[in-house]
C-alpha positions as CSV (number, residue, x, y, z in Angstrom):
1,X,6.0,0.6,45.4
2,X,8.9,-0.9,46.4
3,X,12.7,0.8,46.0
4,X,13.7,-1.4,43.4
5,X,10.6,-0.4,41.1
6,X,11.2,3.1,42.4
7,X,15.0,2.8,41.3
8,X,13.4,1.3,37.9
9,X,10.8,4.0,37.5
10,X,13.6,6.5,37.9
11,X,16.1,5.5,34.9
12,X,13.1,5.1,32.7
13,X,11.7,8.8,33.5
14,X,15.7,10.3,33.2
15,X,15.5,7.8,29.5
16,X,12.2,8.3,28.4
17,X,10.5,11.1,29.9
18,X,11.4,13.4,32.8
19,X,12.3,13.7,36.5
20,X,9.6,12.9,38.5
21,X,6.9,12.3,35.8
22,X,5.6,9.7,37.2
23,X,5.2,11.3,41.1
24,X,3.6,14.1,39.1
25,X,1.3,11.6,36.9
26,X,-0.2,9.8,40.4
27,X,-0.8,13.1,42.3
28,X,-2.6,14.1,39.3
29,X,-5.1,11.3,40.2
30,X,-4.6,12.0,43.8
31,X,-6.6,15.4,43.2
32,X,-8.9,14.3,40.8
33,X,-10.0,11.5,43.1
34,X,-10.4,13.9,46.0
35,X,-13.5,15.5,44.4
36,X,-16.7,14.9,46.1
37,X,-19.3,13.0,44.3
38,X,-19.8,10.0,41.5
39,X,-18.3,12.0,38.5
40,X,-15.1,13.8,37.9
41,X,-15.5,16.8,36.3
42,X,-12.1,18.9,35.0
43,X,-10.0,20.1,34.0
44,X,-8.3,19.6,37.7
45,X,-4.9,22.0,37.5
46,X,-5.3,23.9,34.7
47,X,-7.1,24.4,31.2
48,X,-5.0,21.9,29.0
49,X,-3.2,19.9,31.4
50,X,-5.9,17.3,31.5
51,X,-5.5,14.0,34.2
52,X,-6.0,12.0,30.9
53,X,-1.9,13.3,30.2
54,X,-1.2,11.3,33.4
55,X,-2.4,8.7,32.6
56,X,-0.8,8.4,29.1
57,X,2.6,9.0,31.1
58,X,2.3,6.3,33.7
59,X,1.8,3.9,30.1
60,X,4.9,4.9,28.7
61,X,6.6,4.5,31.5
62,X,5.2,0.7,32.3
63,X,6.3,0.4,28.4
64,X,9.7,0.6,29.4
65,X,10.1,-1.1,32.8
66,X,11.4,-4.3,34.0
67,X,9.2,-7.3,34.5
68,X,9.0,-7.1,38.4
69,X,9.1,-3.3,38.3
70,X,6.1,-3.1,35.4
71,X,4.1,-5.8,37.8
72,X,4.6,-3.7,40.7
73,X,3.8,-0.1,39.5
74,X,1.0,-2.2,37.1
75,X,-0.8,-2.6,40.4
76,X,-1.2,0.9,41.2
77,X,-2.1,1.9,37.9
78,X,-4.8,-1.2,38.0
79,X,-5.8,0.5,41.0
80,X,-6.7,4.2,39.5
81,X,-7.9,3.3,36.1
82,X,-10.5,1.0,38.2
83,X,-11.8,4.2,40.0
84,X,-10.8,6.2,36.6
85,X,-13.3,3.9,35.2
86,X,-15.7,3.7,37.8
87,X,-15.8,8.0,37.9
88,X,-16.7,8.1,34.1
89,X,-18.7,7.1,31.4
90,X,-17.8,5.9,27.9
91,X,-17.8,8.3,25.0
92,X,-18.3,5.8,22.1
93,X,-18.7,9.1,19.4
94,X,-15.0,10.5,20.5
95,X,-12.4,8.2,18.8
96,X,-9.0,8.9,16.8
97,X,-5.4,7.3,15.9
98,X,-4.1,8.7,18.6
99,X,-6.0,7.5,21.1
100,X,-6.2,4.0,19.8
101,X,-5.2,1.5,22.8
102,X,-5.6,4.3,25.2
103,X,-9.4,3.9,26.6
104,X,-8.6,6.9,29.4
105,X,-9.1,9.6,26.1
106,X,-12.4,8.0,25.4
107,X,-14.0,8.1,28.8
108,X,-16.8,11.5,29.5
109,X,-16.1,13.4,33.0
110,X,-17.4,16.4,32.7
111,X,-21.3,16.8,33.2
């Protein structure tokens, strides 16, 4: 990412979320993609802190950034739901009004 989207990502997570939320949110995936084989399993730090939460907080921050900035930190995110994606399988039965719009919840990992 570049400083300016860095600078960006920074005023959204002191507005919006927290310090470092986003740094947090990618080394989340960082782990999870450092597992050996085709499937994740989890839960990767702890029981309830789920990479899924990551993910949901990299969305609220791209909510809230700049055009250039969202574009930027979009193409990282692209990046790890396409491995996210490859890494899982689709759980059609697992659905609420929560997770509407955000696919990651309804993805299967553990086997």
């Amino acid at each position: 990412m570049s400083a300016r989207t860095r600078a960006a990502v920074r005023r959204v997570e002191a507005e919006h979320l927290w310090p470092d939320a986003v740094a947090v949110a990618l080394s989340r995936f960082k782990c999870a993609f450092k597992q050996p084989g085709w499937y994740l399993s989890g839960p990767y730090e702890s029981p309830g802190i789920e990479i899924e939460d990551g993910r949901y907080d990299l969305d609220e921050v791209l909510r809230y950034l700049p055009r250039g900035a969202r574009a930027d930190l979009g193409r990282l995110v692209a990046r790890i739901d396409a491995e996210f994606e490859r890494r899982t399988l689709p759980d059609p039965g697992w659905a609420s009004e929560w997770t509407a719009g955000r696919w990651w919840w309804w993805r299967i990992r553990e086997w």
